[in-house]
C-alpha positions as CSV (number, residue, x, y, z in Angstrom):
1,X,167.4,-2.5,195.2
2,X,167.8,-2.9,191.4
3,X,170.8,-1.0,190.6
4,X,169.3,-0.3,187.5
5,X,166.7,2.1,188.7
6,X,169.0,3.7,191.3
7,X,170.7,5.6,187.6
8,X,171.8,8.8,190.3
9,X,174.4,5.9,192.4
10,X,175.7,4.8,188.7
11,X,175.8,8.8,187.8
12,X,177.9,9.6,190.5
13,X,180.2,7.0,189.7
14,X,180.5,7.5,186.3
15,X,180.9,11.9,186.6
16,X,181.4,12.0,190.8
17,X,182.7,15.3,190.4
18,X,180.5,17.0,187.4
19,X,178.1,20.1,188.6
20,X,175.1,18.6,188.9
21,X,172.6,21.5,190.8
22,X,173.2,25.2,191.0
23,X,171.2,27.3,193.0
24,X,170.2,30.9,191.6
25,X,169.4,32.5,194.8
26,X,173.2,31.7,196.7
27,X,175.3,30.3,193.4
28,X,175.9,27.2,195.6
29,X,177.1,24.4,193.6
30,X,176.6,20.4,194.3
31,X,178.3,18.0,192.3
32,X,176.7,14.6,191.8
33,X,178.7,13.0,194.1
34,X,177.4,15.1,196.8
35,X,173.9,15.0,195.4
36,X,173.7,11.4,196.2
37,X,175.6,11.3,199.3
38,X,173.1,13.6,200.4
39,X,170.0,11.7,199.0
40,X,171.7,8.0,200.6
41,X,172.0,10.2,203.8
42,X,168.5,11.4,203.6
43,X,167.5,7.9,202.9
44,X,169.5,6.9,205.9
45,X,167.6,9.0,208.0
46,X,164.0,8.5,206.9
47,X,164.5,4.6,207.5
48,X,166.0,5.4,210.8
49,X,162.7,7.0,211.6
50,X,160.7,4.4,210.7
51,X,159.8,5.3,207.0
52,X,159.5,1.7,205.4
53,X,158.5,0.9,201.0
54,X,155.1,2.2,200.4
55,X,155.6,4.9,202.9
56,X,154.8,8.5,201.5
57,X,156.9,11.5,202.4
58,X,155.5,14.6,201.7
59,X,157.3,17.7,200.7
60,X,155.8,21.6,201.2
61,X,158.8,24.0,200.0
62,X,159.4,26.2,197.3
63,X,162.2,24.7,194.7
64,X,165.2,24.0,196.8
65,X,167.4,21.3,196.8
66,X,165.2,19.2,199.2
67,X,163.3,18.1,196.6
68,X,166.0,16.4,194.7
69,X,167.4,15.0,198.3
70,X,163.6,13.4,198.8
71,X,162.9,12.3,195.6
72,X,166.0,10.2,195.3
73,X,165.9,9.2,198.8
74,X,162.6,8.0,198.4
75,X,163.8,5.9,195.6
76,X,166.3,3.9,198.0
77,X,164.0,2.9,200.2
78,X,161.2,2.4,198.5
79,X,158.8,5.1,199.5
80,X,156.7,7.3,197.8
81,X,157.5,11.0,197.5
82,X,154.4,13.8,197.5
83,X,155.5,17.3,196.6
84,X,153.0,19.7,197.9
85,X,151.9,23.0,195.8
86,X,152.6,25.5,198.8
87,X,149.9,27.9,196.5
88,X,147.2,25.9,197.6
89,X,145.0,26.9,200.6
90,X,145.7,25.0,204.2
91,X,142.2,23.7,203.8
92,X,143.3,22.7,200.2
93,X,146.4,21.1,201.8
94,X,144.8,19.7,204.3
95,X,142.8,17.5,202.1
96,X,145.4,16.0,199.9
97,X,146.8,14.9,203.2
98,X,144.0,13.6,204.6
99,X,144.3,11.5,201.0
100,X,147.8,10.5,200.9
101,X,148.6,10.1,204.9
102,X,152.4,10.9,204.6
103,X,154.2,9.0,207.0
104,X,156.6,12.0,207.0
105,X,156.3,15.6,205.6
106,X,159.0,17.9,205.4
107,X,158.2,21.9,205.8
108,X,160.5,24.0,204.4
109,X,161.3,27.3,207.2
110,X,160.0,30.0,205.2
111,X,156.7,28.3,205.1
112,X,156.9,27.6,209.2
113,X,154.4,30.3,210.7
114,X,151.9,29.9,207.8
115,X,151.8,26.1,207.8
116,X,152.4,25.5,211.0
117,X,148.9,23.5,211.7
118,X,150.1,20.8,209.1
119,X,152.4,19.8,211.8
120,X,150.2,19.1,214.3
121,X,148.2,17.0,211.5
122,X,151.7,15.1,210.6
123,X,153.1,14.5,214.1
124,X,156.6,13.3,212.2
125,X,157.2,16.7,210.6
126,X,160.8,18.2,209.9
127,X,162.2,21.6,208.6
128,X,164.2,21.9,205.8
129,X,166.1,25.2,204.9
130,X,168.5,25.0,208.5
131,X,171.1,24.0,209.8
132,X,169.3,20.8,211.6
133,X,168.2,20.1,207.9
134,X,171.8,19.9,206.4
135,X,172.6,17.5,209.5
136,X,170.2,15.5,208.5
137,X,171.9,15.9,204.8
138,X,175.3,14.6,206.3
139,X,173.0,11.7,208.5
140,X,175.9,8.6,208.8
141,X,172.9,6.1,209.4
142,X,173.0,3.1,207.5
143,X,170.4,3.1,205.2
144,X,169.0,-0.4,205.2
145,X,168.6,0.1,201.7
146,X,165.8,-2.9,200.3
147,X,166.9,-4.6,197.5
148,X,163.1,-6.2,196.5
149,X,161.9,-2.7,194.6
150,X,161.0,-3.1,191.3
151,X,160.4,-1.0,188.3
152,X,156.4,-0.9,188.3
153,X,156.6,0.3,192.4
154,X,155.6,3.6,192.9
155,X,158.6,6.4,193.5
156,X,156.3,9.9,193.4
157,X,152.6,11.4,193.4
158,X,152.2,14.5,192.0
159,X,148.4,15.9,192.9
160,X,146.8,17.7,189.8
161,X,145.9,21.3,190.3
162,X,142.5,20.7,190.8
163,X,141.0,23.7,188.6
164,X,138.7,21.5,187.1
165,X,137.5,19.7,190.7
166,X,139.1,18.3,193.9
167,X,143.3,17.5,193.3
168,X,144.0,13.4,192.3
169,X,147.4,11.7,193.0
170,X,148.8,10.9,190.2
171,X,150.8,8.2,190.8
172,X,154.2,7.9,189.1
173,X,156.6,4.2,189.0
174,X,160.1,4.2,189.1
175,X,159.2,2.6,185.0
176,X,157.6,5.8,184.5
177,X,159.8,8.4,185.3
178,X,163.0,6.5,184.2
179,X,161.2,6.2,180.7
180,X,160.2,9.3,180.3
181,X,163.6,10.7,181.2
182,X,165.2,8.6,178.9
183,X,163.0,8.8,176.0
184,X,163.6,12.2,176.3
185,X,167.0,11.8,176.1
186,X,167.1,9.8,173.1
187,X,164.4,11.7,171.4
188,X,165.6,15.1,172.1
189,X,169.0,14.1,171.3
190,X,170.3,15.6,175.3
191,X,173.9,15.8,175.5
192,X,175.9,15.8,179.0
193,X,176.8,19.3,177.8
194,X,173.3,20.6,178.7
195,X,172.5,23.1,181.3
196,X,169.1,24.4,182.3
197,X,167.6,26.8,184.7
198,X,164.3,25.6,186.2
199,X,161.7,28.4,186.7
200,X,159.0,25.6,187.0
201,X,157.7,24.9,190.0
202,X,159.1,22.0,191.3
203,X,155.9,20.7,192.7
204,X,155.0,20.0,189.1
205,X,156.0,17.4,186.9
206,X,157.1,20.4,184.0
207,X,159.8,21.2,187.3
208,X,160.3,17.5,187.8
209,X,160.4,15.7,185.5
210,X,160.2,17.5,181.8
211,X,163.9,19.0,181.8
212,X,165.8,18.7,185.5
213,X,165.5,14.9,185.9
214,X,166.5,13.8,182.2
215,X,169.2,16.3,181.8
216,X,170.4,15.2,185.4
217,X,170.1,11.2,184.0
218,X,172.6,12.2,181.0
219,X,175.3,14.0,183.3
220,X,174.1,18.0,182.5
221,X,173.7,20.5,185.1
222,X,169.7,21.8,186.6
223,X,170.3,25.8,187.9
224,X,167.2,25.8,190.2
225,X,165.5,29.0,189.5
226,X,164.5,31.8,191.9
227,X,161.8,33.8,191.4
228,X,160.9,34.4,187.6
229,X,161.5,37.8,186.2
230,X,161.9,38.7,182.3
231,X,165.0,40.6,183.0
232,X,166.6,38.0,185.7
233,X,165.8,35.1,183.4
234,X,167.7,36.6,180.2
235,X,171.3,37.6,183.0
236,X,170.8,33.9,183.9
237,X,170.5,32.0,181.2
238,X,173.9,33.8,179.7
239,X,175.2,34.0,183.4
240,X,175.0,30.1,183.5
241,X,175.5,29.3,179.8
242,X,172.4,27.3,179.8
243,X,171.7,25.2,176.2
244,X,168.4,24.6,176.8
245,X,165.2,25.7,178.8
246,X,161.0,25.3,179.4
247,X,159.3,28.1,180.2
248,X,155.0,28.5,180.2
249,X,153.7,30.7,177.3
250,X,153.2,33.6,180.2
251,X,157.0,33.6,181.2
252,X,158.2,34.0,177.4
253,X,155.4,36.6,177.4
254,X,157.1,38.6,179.9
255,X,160.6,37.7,178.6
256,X,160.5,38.8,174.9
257,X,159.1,42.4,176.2
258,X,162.3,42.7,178.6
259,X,165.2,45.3,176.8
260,X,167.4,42.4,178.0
261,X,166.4,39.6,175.5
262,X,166.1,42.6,172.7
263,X,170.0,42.8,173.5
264,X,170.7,39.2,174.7
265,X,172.2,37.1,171.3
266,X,171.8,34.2,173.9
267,X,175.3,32.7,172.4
268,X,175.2,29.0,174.3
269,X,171.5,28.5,173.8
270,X,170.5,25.5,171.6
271,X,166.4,26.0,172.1
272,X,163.6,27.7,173.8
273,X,160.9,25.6,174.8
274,X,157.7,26.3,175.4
275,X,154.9,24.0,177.3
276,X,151.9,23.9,179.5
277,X,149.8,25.4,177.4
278,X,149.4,26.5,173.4
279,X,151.8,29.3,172.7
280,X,151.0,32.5,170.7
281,X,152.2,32.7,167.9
282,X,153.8,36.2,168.8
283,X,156.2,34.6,170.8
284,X,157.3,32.8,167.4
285,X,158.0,36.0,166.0
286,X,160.2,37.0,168.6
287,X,162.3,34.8,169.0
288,X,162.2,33.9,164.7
289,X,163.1,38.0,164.4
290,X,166.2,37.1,166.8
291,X,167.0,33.9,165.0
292,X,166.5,31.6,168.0
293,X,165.3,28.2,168.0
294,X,161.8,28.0,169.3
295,X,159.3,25.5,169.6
296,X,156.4,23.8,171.9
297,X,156.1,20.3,173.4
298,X,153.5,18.7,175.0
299,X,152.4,16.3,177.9
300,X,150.7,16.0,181.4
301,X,151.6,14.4,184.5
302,X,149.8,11.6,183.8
303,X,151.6,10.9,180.7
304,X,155.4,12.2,180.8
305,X,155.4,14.9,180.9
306,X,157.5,14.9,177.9
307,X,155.4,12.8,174.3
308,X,156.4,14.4,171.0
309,X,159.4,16.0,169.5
310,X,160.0,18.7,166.6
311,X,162.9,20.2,165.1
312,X,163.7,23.4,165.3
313,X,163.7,23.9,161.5
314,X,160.5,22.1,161.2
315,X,159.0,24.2,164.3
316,X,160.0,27.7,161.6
317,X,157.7,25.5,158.8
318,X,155.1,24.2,161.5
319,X,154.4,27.0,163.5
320,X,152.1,25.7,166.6
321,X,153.1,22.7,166.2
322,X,154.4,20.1,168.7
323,X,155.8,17.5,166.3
324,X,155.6,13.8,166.0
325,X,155.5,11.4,168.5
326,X,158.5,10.4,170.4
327,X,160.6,7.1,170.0
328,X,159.6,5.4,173.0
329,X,155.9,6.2,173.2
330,X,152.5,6.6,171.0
331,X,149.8,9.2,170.1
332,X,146.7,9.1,168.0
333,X,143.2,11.2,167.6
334,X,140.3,9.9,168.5
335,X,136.7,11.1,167.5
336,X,133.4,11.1,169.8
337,X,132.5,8.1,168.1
338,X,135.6,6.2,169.1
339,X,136.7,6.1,165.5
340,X,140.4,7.5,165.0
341,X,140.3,10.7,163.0
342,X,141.9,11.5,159.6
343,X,144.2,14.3,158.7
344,X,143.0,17.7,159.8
345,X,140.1,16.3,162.4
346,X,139.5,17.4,165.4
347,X,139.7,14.7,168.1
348,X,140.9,13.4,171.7
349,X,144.4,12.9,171.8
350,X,145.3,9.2,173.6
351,X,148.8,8.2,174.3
352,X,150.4,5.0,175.1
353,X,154.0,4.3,176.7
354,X,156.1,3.3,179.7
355,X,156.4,6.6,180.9
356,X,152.4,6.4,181.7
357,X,151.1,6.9,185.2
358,X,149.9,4.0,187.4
359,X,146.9,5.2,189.0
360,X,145.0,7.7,190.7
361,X,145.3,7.5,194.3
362,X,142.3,6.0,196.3
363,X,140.2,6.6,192.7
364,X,139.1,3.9,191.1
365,X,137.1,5.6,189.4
366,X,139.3,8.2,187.3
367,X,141.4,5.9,187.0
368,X,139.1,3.6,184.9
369,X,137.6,7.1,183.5
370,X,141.5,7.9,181.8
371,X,142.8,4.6,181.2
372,X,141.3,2.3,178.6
373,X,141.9,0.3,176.5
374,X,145.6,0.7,177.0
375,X,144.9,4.2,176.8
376,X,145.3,6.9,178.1
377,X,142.3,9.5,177.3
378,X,143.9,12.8,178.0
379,X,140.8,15.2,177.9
380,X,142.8,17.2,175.3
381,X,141.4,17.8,171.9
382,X,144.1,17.4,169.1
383,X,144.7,17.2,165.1
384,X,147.7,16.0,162.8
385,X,148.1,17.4,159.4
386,X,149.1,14.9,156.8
387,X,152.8,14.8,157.4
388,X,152.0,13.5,160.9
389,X,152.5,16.8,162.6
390,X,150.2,17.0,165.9
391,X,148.4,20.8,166.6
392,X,147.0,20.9,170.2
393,X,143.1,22.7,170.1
394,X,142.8,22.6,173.0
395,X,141.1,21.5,176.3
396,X,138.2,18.9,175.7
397,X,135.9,20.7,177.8
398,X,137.0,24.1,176.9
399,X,135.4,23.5,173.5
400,X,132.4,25.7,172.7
401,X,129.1,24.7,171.2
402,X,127.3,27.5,170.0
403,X,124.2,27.4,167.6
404,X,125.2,23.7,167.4
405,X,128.6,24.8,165.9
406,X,132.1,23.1,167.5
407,X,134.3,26.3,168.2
408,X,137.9,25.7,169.4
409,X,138.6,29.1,171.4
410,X,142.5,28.5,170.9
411,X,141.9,29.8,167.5
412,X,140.1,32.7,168.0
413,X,142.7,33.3,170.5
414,X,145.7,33.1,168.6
415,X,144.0,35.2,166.4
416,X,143.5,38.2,168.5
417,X,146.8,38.0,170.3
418,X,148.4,39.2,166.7
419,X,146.3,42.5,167.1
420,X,148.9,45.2,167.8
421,X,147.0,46.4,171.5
422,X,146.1,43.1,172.3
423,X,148.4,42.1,175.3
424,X,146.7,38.7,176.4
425,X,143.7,37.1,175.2
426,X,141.6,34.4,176.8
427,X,138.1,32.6,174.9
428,X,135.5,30.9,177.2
429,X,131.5,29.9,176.3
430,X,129.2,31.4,178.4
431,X,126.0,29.8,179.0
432,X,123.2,31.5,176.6
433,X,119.2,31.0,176.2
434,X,119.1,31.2,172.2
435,X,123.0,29.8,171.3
436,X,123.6,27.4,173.9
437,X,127.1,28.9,174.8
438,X,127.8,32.2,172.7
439,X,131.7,32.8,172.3
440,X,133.3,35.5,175.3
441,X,136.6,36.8,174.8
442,X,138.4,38.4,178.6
443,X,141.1,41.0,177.0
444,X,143.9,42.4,178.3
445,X,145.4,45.6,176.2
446,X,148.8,46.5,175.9
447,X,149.9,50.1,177.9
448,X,148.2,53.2,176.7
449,X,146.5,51.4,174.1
450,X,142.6,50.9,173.3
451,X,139.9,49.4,171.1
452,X,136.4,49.8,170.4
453,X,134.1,46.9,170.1
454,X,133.8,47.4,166.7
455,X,137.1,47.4,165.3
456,X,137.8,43.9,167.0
457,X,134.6,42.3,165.3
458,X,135.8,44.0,161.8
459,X,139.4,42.4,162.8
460,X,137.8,39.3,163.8
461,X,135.8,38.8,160.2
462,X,139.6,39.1,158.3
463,X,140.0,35.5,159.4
464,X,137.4,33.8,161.4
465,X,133.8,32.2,160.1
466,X,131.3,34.4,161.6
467,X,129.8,31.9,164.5
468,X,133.6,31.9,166.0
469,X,133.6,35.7,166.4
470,X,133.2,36.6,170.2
471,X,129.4,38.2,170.8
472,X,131.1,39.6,174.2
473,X,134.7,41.4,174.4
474,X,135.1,41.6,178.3
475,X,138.0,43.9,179.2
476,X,140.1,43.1,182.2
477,X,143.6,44.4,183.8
478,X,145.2,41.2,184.2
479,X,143.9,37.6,183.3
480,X,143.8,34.7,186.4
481,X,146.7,32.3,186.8
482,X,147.1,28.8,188.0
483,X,150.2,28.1,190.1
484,X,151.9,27.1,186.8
485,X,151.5,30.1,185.1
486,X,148.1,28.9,182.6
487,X,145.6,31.1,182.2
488,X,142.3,30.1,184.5
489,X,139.3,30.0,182.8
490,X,137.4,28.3,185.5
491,X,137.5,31.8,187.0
492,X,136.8,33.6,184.4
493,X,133.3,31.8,184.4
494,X,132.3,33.4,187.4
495,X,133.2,36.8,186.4
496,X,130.0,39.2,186.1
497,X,129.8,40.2,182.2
């Protein structure tokens, strides 16, 4: 193998005995010497069972240490590692293995009554989360590692949620994820002094690959999270003296409401980030009232996840803002007539870099679809102000045309999450006879609060043109999720208003 793309041998060598995973749930401790013993034994052990390069092993588990053991064994030999989203539906599993036909999939123990048929559809299935697992940990095989892998092979396949269709592989190269890790690195200016606590799921690339993989690269320390609470996630993050951590808009929702972060002077923390999805700005405030450093990043498995960088002092000035592009990668805005846009228009944003996916699995067809050109098309609808700052609007098919008017519902939405009962807000277009789409806004208000129709449109007209205020205010007790904590609007479509 190149030696070059194995970084976690040359990581262990350089810091063998350096913390280098923490689990919440037991406090267990691995250094990164045993982190790669472990993944060589692993990778031992998968050859011995006839797992050859191009091979994919699949992974259903929530975060554990497995997933760093596969992913790194995979990259020994070659193979191809496929986290699963254990939130989807057997049928929905199912058919992403049907798709990728792991040679091996790995089923963590908790999950063994309730996934139990994916065995039968994998004959070579293992457990992971027992004691046969952690002898297959210490497996004194010899590997067999290959030395013929190179940079543009595949290492991981990350399926995309599917809330806008069926899920595609994204495919990501060892290029890919090595440059996004160290562009991130570089960019970010990570230190071997950092410590994070992943509450992402780990089936993502935000759990991946944002944080654990390029602050594991520069010799810091991943806590893998348990399950997220406001309260649990402030004792931790002081617990752990964590620098650094990326959390979705809905978990620092939850957090800044906790009495623990109103007491919390977080004294090792060097900034809060925020991703996923567009922030509200409420969330600024709280952590600006505290004087933490706060700010919002952007990206997508098919690109990163990690593209643009902002200071923390610019993030105070440029509030919704996620910066500049990054050293080793570029952006731009693109209007429906292919032209790029000026300052302050509204367009797609493209990005271009080494960290960039490969393809989609077995889909030729999206895969032509989001890379042209050089490309890639993101579906995301972006400006830049005329320092060069990037503001995210939004999702490209989220916009709303109404009356022949372009609305961008992350506006209105920011907007009526600063109203003092307004606990979470989400803005949809709704198919209409006369308009088109007219503008629907699904509310959720704070405890013992309430709101009359009227007052929101009188609040509304304050700030917004008159063809972005919301002809429907649709009042709900909690908002749909994805498995990544975004708010799903795709179901909020088939709500009866």
């Amino acid at each position: 193998m190149m030696w070059e793309l194995d970084w976690l041998e040359n990581r262990a060598r350089l810091s063998p005995n350096k913390k280098a995973i923490i689990e919440e749930v037991t406090n267990k401790a691995w250094t990164f010497a045993e982190l790669n013993n472990r993944a060589r034994s692993v990778a031992g052990w998968l050859k011995h069972n006839g797992v050859n390069k191009g091979d994919r092993v699949a992974l259903l588990a929530p975060s554990h240490l497995c997933y760093f053991d596969l992913l790194f064994a995979c990259g020994k030999i070659g193979a191809i590692f496929v986290p699963l989203n254990w939130r989807l539906s057997i049928h929905e599993i199912m058919e992403i293995i049907e798709d990728c036909e792991p040679a091996m999939i790995g089923i963590h123990q908790e999950f063994r009554d309730r996934y139990h048929p994916l065995a039968k559809q994998v004959p070579e299935s293992f457990y992971i989360g027992n004691e046969e697992y952690e002898k297959i940990a210490v497996f004194q095989g010899t590997a067999g590692f290959i030395d013929d892998i190179d940079e543009a092979d595949p290492l991981a396949m990350i399926y995309t949620g599917g809330t806008t269709g069926k899920p595609k592989g994204v495919v990501l190269s060892h290029q890919s994820i090595l440059w996004n890790a160290m562009n991130t690195i570089i960019s970010w200016g990570l230190a071997e002094d950092e410590v994070t606590i992943n509450y992402m799921p780990m089936f993502h690339t935000g759990g991946l690959n944002a944080l654990s993989i390029p602050i594991l690269m520069i010799g810091g320390t991943v806590v893998i999270g348990g399950a997220f609470t406001g309260g649990k996630a402030v004792d931790s993050i002081n617990r752990y003296r964590c620098t650094i951590i990326l959390l979705v808009p809905t978990m620092y929702h939850m957090l800044i409401q906790t009495e623990e972060f109103q007491r919390s002077s977080f004294p090792t923390m060097k900034i809060f980030l925020s991703g996923a999805a567009p922030c509200p700005l409420t969330v600024y405030d709280a952590f600006l009232k505290k004087g933490l450093a706060f700010k919002e990043g952007y990206g997508l498995t098919e690109a990163g996840p990690n593209n643009f960088y902002i200071s923390p002092e610019q993030a105070k000035m440029k509030r919704g803002s996620v910066g500049k592009s990054m050293l080793f990668n570029s952006v731009k805005i693109v209007k429906q007539d292919g032209v790029e846009a000026e300052s302050n228009e509204v367009g797609e944003i493209l990005i271009k870099g080494k960290h960039s996916f490969s393809l989609y699995w077995n889909n030729d067809r999206a895969t032509r679809e989001t890379w042209k050109d050089g490309w890639i098309h993101t579906g995301d609808l972006g400006k830049k102000d005329e320092q060069g700052f990037y503001y995210i609007v939004g999702r490209k098919k989220d916009m709303i045309i109404t009356g022949g008017e372009n609305v961008y519902p992350l506006e209105i939405e920011q907007w009526l999450n600063a109203h003092r009962a307004i606990d979470e807000v989400a803005v949809i277009g709704l198919p209409d006879p006369k308009w088109g789409e007219i503008v629907t806004a699904f509310i959720v208000l704070k405890p013992s609060c309430s709101i009359k129709e009227a007052e929101l449109i009188s609040y509304c007209e304050v700030k917004l043109g008159r063809y972005k205020i919301p002809k429907q205010f649709v009042f709900l007790e909690e908002l749909p999720k994805t498995h990544v904590g975004k708010i799903d609007k795709n179901q909020l479509k088939n709500i009866q208003v």
